[in-house]
N, C-alpha and C positions, 0 to 999 in steps of 0.2 A: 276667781279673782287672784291677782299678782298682786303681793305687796312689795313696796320700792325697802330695802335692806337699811339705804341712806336717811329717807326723810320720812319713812313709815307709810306713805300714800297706798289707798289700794288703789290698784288700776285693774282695767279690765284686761281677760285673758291676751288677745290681739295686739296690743301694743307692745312695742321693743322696746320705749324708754319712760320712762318715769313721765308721768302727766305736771307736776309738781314741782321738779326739780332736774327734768333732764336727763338722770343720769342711766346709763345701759348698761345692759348686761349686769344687774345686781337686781333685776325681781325673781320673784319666790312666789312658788303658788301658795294662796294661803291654806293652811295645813289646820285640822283641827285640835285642838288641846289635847294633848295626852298626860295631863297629868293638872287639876285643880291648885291654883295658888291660894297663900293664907294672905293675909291679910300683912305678916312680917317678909314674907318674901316678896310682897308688892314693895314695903317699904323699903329692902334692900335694893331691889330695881330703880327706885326712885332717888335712892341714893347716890347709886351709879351713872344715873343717866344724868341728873345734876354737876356730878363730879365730872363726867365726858363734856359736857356741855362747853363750846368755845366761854371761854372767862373776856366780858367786856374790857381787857386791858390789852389783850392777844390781836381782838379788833381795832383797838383805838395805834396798838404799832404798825398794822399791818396800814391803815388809814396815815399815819406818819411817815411811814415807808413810802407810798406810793402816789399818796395827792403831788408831793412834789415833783416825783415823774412825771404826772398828768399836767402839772401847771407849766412845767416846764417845757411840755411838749407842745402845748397850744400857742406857748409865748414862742418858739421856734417855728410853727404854724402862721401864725401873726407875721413874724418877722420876714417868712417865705413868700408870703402869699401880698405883703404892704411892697414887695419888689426890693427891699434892702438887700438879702440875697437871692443872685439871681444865676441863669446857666444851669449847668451841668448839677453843681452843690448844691443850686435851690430847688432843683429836681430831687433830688436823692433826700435834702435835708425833708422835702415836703412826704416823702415817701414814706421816711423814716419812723418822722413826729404823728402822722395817722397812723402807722400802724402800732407805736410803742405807747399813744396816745388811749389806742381801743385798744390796748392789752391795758394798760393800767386803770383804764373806769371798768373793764370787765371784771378785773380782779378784785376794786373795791366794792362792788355792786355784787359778785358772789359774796364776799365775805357777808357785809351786813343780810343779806336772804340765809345763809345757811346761820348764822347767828339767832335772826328772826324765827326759824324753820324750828331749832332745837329749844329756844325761849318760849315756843307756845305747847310744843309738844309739852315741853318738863311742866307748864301750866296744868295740861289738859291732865298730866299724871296725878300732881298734887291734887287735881281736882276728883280724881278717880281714887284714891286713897282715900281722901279723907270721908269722901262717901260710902266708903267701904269701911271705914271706922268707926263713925257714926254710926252702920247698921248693927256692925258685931259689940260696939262699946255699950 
């Protein structure tokens, strides 16, 4: 099994790109433990990986940045497509607003999934600590 580096997925040997998340050329075969973790180096991992974790404010700019691209792009879409502008400009304007249009819902639509992606992992850790706290507590 390959594990994806980005969103921790394991996937099977045979695939080039993350089942999960897309992304190439970042799986790893999975390798066996060489070395048993305690219980306080889980909690530094966990601490870590909370601190890496995109912070819901990083998302709510990116989300400020970009819906008005997207709005903006559709409202020029509208504009092109109702025949206000038309010709040469309304070709180009319409060419334009589709593709800068799926460039900015692509962009917000990665954010909130890699957001999501890292919010249930950092769950599933806390949930794997304290279960491991529990046992040795």
């Amino acid at each position: 099994m390959k594990k994806c580096t980005y969103c921790g997925r394991e996937n099977s040997d045979d695939v080039a790109r993350c089942v999960e998340c897309g992304t190439t050329g970042l799986l790893v075969p999975d390798l066996p433990p060489t070395t048993t973790e305690t219980a306080d180096e889980k909690v530094v991992k966990l601490e870590t990986l909370v601190r890496d974790r995109p912070k819901f404010i990083i998302v709510a700019g990116i989300w400020a940045i970009y819906l008005p691209g997207l709005l903006g792009n559709i409202l020029i879409l509208f504009t092109v497509l109702t025949g206000t502008i038309s010709g040469i400009p309304g070709v180009l304007l319409l060419l334009l607003s589709v593709g800068c249009g799926a460039l900015c819902a692509y962009l917000l639509y990665r954010v909130v999934k890699n957001y999501n992606i890292h919010k249930k992992r950092a769950a599933d850790e806390m949930v794997g600590v304290k279960a491991t706290n529990h046992n040795f507590g």
